[in-house]
N, C-alpha and C positions, 0 to 999 in steps of 0.2 A: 362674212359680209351680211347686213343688214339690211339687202335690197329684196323691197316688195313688187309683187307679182299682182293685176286686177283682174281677177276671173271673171269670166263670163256673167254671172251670176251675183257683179258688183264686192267680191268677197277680197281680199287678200291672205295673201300667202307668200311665204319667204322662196325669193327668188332661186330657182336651182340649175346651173347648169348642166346636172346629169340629166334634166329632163330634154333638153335641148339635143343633148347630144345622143339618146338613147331613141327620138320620135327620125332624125336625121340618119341615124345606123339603122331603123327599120325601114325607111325608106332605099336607102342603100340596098341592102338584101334585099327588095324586092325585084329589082333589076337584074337583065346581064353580067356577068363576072366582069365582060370588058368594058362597061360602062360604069360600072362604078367607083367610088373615092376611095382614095386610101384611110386607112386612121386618123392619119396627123391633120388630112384636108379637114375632117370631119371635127379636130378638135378648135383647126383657126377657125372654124364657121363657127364654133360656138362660143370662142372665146371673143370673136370679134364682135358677134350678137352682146353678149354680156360689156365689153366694154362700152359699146354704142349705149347701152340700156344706160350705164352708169353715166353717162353724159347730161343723158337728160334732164337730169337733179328732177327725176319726180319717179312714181311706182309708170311702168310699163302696161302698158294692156295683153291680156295673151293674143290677142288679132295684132298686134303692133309687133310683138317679139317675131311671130311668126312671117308676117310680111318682109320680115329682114334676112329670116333663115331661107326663104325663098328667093331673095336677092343674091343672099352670098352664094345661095347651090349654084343659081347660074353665072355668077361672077368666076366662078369655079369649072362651067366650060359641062355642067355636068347637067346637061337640059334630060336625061331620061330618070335621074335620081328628082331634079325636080316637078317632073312630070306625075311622079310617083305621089311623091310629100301632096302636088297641090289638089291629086284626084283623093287622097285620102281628107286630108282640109274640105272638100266639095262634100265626102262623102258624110262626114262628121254634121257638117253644118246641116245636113238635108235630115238627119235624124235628132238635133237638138231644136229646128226648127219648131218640133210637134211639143214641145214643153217646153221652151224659155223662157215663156211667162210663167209656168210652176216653178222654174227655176229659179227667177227672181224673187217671185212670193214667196219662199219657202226662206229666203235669204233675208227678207225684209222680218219678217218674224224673227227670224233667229237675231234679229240685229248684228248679221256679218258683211249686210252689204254697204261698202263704204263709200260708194258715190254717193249711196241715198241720206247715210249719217250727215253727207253734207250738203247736200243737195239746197236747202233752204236754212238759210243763218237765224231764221225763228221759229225752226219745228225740231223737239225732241223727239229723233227716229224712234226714241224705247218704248215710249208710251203707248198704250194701246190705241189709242182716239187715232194720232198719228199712221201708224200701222196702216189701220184700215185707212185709214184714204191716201195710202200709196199702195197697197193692194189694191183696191179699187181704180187707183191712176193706173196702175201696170195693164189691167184689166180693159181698160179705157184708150188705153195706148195704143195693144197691141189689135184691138177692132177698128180704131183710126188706120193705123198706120194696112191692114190687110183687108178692108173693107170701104171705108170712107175718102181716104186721101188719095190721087193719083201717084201712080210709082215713081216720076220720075222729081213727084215734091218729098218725098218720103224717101229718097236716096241720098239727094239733094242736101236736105236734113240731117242724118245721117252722118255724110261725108262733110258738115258742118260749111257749106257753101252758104245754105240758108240758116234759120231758126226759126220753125215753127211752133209759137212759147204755146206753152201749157197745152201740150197735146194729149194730158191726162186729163182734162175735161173736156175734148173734143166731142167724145161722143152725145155725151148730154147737148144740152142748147143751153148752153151757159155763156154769160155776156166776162166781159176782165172787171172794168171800174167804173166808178160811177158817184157824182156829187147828189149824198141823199137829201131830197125833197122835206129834211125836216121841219122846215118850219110849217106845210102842210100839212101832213102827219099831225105834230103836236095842236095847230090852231082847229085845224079841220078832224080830227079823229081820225083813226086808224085799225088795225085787225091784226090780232098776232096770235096766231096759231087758234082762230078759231075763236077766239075773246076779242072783244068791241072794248077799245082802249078810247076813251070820251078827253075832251081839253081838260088837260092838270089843270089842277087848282092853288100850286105850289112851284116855285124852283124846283125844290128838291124834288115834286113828282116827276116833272120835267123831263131832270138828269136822269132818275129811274126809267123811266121810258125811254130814254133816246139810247141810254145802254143796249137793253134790249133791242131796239128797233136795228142798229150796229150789230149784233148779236147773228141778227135774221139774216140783214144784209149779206154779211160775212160769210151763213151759211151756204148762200144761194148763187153766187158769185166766184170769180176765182180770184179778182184783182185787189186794189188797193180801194176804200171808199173816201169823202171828207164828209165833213160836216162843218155846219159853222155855230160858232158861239154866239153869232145877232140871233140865232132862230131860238135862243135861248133868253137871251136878252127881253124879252116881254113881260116875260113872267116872272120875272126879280118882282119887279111892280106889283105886279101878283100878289106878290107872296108881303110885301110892305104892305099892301092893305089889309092883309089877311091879321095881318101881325097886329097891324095900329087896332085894330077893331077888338083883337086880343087884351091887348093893352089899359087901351079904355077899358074895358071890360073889369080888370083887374084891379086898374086904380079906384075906378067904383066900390066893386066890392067891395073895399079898403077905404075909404071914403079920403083918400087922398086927392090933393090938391096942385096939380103939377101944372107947369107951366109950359108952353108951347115944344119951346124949343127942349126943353126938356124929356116930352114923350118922342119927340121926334128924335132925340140922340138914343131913347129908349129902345124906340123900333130899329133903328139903323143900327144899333148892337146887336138885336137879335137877325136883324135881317142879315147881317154880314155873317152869322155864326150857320143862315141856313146855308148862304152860299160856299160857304165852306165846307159845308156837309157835300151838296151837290155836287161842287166839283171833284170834292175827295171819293163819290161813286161814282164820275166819270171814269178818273185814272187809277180805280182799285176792280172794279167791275171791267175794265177792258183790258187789264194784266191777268185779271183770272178767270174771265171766261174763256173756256174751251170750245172753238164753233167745230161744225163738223166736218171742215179743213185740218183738223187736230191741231191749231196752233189759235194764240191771240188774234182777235180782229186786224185786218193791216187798216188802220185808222187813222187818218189825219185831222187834227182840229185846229180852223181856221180863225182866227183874228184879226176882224177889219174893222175898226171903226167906222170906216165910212158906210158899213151898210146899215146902220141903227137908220131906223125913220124917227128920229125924233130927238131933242137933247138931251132931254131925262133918260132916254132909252139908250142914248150912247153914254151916260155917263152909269148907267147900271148894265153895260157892255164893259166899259172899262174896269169897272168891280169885278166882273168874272175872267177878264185878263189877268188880272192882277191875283185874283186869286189861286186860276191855271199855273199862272208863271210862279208865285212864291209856292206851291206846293209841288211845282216838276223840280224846281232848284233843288227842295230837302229831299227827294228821291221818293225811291221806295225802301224798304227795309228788306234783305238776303232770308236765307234759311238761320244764319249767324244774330239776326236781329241787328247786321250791319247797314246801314245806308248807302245803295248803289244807284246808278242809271240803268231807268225801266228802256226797253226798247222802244211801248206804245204807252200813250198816243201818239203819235207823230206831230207836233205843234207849228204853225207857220204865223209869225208876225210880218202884219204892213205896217211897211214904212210908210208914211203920209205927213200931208205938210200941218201936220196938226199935230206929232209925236216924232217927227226927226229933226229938228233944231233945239238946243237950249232956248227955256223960256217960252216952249208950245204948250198949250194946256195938256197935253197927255206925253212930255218928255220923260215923266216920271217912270212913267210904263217899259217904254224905251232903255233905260238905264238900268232895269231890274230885269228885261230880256236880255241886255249886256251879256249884266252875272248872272242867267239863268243858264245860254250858250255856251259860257267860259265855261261853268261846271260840268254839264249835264247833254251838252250838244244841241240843243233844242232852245229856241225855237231857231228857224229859216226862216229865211226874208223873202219877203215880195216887195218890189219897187213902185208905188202906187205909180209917180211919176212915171218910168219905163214904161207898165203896161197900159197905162192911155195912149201913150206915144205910139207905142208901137201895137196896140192888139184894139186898142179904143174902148174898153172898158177893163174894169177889174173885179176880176174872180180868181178862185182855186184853181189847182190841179185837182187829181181825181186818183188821190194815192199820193206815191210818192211825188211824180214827174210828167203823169199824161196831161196834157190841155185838151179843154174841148176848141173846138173853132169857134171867133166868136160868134154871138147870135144874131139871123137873118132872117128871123120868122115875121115881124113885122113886115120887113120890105118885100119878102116872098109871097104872104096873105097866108101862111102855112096856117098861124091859129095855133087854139089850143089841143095840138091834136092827142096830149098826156093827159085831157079831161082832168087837169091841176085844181086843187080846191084852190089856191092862192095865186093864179092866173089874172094878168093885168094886162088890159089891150093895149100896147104899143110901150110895154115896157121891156126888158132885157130879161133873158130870162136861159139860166144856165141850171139851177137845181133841180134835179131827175133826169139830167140828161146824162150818158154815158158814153162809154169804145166798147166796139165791138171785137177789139182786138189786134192783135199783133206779130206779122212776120217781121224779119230780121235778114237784112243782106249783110253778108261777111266782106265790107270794101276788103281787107288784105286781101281774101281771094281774088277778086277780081283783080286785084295789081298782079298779084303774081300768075296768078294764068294768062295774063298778058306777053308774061316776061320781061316787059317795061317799056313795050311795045305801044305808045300811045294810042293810035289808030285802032291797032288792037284791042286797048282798056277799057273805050266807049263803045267798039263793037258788044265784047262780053257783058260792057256794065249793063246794056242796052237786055243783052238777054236775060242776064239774072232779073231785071227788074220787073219783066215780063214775067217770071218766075214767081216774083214774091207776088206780082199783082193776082196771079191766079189761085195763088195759096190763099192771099185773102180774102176773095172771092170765094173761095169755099168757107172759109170761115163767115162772110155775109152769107151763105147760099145755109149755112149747119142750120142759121138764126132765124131766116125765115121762114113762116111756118109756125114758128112757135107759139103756143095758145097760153094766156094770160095763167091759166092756173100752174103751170108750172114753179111759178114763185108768185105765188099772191100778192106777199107783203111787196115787192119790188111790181108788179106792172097791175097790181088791181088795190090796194092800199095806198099808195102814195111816194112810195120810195122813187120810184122810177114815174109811177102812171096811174092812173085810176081808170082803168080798161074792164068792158066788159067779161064776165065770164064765160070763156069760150073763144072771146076776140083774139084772135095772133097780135104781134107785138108788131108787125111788118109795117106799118106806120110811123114807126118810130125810128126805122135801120135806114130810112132817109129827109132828103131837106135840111137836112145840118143839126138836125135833133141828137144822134147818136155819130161818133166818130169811129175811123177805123184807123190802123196805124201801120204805117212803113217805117220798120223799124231799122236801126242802120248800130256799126260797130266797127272800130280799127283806123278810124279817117287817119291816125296821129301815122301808124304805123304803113297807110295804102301810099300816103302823101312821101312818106320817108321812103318808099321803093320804089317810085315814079320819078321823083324829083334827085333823090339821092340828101335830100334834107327835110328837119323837120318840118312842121307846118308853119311852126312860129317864125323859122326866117323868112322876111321878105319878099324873098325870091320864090319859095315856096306858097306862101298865103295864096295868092291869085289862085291856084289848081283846086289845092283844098277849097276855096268858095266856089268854084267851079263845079266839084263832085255834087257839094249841099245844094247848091241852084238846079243842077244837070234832075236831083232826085227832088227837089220840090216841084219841079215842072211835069216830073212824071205823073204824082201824088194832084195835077192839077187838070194834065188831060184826061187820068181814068175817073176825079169827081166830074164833071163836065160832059164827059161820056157818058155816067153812070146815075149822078142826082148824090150819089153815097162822098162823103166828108173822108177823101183820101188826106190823112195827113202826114209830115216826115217827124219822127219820134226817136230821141237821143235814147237806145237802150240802155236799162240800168240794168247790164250783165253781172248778173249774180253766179252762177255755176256755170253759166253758157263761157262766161271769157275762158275757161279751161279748156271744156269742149272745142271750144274755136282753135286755142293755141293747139292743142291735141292735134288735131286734122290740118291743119296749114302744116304741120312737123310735117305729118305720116305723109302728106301729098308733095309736100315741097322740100324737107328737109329743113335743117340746120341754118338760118341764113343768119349771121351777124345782125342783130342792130331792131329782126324782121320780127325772125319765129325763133327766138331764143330766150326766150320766155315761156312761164308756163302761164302767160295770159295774155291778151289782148287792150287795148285802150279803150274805155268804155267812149262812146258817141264820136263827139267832138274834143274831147278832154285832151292841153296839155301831159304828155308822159309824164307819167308817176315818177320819174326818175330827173326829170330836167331840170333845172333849177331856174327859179322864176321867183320875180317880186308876187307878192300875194295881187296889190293893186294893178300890176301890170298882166297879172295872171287875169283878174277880172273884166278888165280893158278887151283882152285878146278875143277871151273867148265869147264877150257879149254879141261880137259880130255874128258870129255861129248858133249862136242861142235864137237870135233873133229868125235865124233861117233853120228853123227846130219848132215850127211853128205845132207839132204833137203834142210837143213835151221835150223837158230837159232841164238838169240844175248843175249849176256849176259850183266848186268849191275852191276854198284855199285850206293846207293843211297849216294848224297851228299848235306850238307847243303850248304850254299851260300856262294861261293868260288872265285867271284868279286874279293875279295881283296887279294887271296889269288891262284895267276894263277901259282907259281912253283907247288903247288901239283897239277895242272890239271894237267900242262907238263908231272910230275913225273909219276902221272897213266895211261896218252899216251904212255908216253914210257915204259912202265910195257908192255898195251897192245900190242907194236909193239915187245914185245923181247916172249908174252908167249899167246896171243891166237889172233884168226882170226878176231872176229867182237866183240863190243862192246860199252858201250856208256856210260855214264853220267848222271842220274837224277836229278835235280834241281829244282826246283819251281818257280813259274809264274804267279804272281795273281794281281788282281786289281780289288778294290773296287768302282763301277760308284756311289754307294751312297755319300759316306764320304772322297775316294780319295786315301786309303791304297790302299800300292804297296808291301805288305810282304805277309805272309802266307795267304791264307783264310782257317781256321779249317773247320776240319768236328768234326760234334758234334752230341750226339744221341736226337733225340725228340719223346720219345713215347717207339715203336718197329722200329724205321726209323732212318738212318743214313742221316743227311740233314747238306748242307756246310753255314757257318756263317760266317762274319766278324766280327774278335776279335776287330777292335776298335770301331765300328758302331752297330755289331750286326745286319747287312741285312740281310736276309735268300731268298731275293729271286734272285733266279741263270739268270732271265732275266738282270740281274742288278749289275751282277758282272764279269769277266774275269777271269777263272780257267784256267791253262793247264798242265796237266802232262803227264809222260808217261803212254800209257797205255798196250799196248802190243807192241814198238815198233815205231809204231807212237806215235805221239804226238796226244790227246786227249783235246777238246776244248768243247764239249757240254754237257758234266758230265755222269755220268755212272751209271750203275744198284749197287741195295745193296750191291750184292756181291765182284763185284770189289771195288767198295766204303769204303767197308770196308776192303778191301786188302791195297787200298792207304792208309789208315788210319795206319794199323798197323806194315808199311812199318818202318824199322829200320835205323838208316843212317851206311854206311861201312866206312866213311873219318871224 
């Protein structure tokens, strides 16, 4: 048998039932003659453990094997044998407590620990850069979780009731996400590591700078950042004056005789060849820098035309659209010198009444995001329409999925309290603002420790929520306090604030300036054990908006209470849907339909499994989206639709006429063995879910190019069981 075992220490190892049966025989002998099991007892307890394990279709943890071997002793009537097993389990734990964290370090080095290889689908565990900053998180973890966090959030956690994210930058005073302030920065000057960076004089310095500026951010943060391509948009013009002056120049020299229009086609060649330059160091400079997160920037870069203040200035916006989009479409180039899909930047197109109908002056743009999505997954859509509708203005998210709330600073008299170089009185203003962060309620749990107990479901939901609220609360309480130097570039340069040195950032962690997040997970799955059906029937929807209201209403009396921006935030479970699935087993067992998976349904999300029109997929969920007011993005999964761009168009324009954000799934694979550019399968070997190439049969992932979505971002380094087999049993909606 090829069944793996998760040690302590994140490692694997081939499952063995002599171990089982040899820790259960020393228990045994430790007791009474007339208390103890015969052989054969001792050999169903291990053979029934082992079968159980094999059900699972995933590797075991040793705390999960052994919780079982402690059920069957006493299923077995044999309570002084397991009396025995659970004081030697006590006594074990009380002396691995003093080094678990050497434990884990020492596993992360050797690169044997396989949560952590997958822990995040865009960090190579090998690499050194990486290492150290999950060294440093273990390090960071284990002084939250025995110093900072109260015990009973830290158990909670744990036993995966809640999710308290990135608790490896807990201890520092670190923020999640955040829309950077570059058009401040770039007009107004800035500071990066101690050098006074003055207004480019070029596009191309621009892009150079904003790299870096992304670079810092990255550093200094744990979350997702955006940026936008208007805050760029200025200095095209720039850079066409710079050029025409050039030019003249030139023709002089030459004592040539050109005509108008002619210098001017002259300059608009060169100028289109800088913006080609810039944008190609945007998306080559954010695939190869290394922050000291040890992975790529999580970057998203935004395209609105409607935030150009001027015509020329939107139509030299749509030039750097255009050029973003024809340069994500050819890719980037492999180790092979193949052309694949980069994971970053992360790109998001609005939809607007100015480039989502045929015959709008910028439809052109529109139809090359088509084929840009078809190929390459990117860009996502924002609904200009929707978000007036429903949010009253239009901006980013801040990463993949988080929303700030909108802006209330006018109406409040709050002011400039970010001391913004580019501060406008009585206009909107969402750039440097960020989240403070994010817990996570497990709704399955709540359903099922109800037992489907209605009455029950809102007593508990009631206490978890109060649970998550004071976990955030520590997460606002970590933040408070913190003095501007801590990250210069972010609260005293411009990214976030231009604060004094010395000044705490505590100004900013209220009045709707910075948001904090109630993060939520499983509705598909809480809904389907209350009701006994999905969310999408009918008869079930009324509950499910029930749960999302019952928690936006929460999210409304502790702002109101508090002055702090509680918002409810569709999680993009990356490794946690495992975790979750993992702990709903261990607590609740086997349930058909529940916990029989190795993953959970991320937010609000129709099951990966269900089968749904794409349009009616978009229909359902926009209702959900809309009461997600943190964050969230909805998808439809499609096969490869190259050849076939009016149905992208058609589902762009779905999304511009019926919800806010959403995007596209597609596939993205390349084979370095054999040369395949189609599907690469996952396929099971053992109790493991491991990815293969159908015309080659590779199996090893050094050696081949995967990428899909995985929460939002795009995912490039392969993922744990449990999402793995979420991609796997993904459905297509088109």
């Amino acid at each position: 048998m090829d069944m793996k075992v998760i040690k302590r220490n994140g490692s694997e190892v081939l499952f063995d039932i002599d171990k089982i049966i040899a820790a259960v025989t020393k228990a045994n002998e430790s007791v009474e003659e007339n208390a103890r099991m015969t052989e054969l007892q001792i050999r169903r307890i291990s053979e029934f453990v082992t079968l159980s394990c094999e059900k699972m279709n995933r590797s075991p943890s040793v705390e999960e094997i052994q919780d079982m071997v402690e059920y069957q002793i006493m299923a077995h009537g044999a309570y002084e044998v397991a009396k025995s097993y659970i004081t030697y389990r006590y006594t074990r734990s009380l002396v691995r407590r003093s080094n678990t964290t050497d434990d884990k370090i020492l596993s992360l080095i050797e690169c044997c620990n396989e949560e952590a290889k997958q822990e995040n689908a865009n960090k190579n565990p090998v690499v050194n850069s990486t290492q150290r900053d999950y060294m440093a998180g273990e390090v960071s973890r284990d002084i939250s979780e025995r110093l900072l966090l109260p015990n009973d959030i830290v158990e909670a956690h744990r036993e995966g009731i809640i999710h308290f994210h990135d608790s490896d930058y807990f201890a520092q005073h670190m923020h999640n996400c955040d829309l950077v302030n570059l058009e401040d920065m770039l007009q107004n000057g800035t500071v990066i590591t101690g050098t006074l960076i003055e207004r480019p004089h070029s596009f191309s310095t621009a892009c150079n700078i904003a790299t870096q500026i992304i670079a810092q951010v990255a550093s200094n943060q744990y979350g997702g950042q955006s940026i936008s391509l208007a805050h760029l948009a200025p200095f095209v013009d720039v850079s066409r004056k710079k050029i025409r002056r050039i030019v003249e120049q030139e023709m002089a020299e030459i004592g040539a005789d050109v005509s108008e229009e002619k210098l001017s086609q002259l300059v608009e060649t060169r100028l289109r060849d800088e913006v080609r330059r810039g944008v190609q160091t945007i998306q080559y400079q954010v695939l190869t820098l290394l922050t000291t997160n040890g992975q790529a920037p999580f970057v998203t870069v935004y395209m609105y035309l409607g935030e150009a203040q001027s015509e020329q200035e939107k139509r030299d916006l749509a030039l750097i659209i255009e050029e973003t989009l024809l340069q994500r479409y050819e890719g980037v180039k492999n180790e092979q010198g193949v052309w694949i899909t980069p994971a970053f930047p992360k790109l998001i197109y609005v939809l607007d009444k100015e480039n989502v109908e045929e015959g709008t002056p910028y439809y052109y743009l529109t139809k090359l995001a088509a084929k840009c999505t078809a190929r390459r997954m990117v860009p996502d859509y924002i609904s200009e329409k929707k978000m007036l509708e429903l949010k009253g203005d239009v901006y980013p998210c801040m990463g993949c999925r988080s929303f700030l709330t909108p802006d209330r600073f006018t109406d409040a008299g709050v002011g400039n309290i970010a001391n913004a170089g580019n501060y406008v009185p009585g206009k909107h203003r969402y750039y440097g603002r960020f989240n403070q962060g994010v817990v996570t309620i497990n709704l399955v749990d709540v359903a099922l420790s109800s037992g489907g107990n209605m009455q029950k479901f809102w007593q508990i939901f009631d206490e978890r929520l109060e649970l998550c609220h004071r976990a955030l609360m520590c997460r606002h309480e970590r933040l408070k306090g913190t003095p501007s130097d801590v990250a210069p570039i972010l609260w005293q340069y411009g990214a976030c604030a231009r604060l004094k040195k010395g000044e705490t950032i505590d100004k900013l962690l209220y009045d709707g300036y910075s948001t904090i997040s109630l993060g939520y997970a499983g509705l598909y799955e809480c809904c389907k054990y209350m009701t006994g059906k999905s969310h999408t029937d009918p008869e079930a929807t009324p509950f499910a908006l029930d749960v999302m209201k019952y928690m936006n209403a929460a999210c409304a009396k502790w702002k109101k209470d508090s002055n702090i921006d509680f918002s409810l935030y569709g999680t993009p479970l990356e490794s946690t849907t495992y975790k979750f699935a993992k702990a709903l087993q261990r607590r609740f067992g086997i349930i058909p339909g529940i916990t029989d998976k190795s993953y959970i349904t991320n937010s609000y999300h129709v099951h990966v499994t269900e089968e749904i029109d794409a349009f009616e997929k978009l229909r359902f969920e926009a209702q959900f989206q809309h009461l997600s007011p943190g964050g969230a993005i909805s998808y439809v999964e499609v096969p490869d639709m190259q050849n076939n761009l009016d149905a992208v168009l058609a589902v762009m324009k779905f999304i511009y006429d019926n919800i806010i954000y959403a995007e596209l799934n597609t596939k993205s694979d390349y084979c370095q063995v054999c040369g395949w550019d189609g599907e690469i399968d996952i396929v099971e070997d053992g109790n493991k879910l491991i990815w293969k190439c159908p015309q080659c049969g590779n199996t090893d992932q050094d050696k081949m190019n995967v990428a899909r979505r995985t929460c939002g971002y795009i995912g490039t380094q392969f993922w744990n069981q449990g999402r793995t087999q979420e991609i796997k049993d993904r459905v297509l909606h088109l």
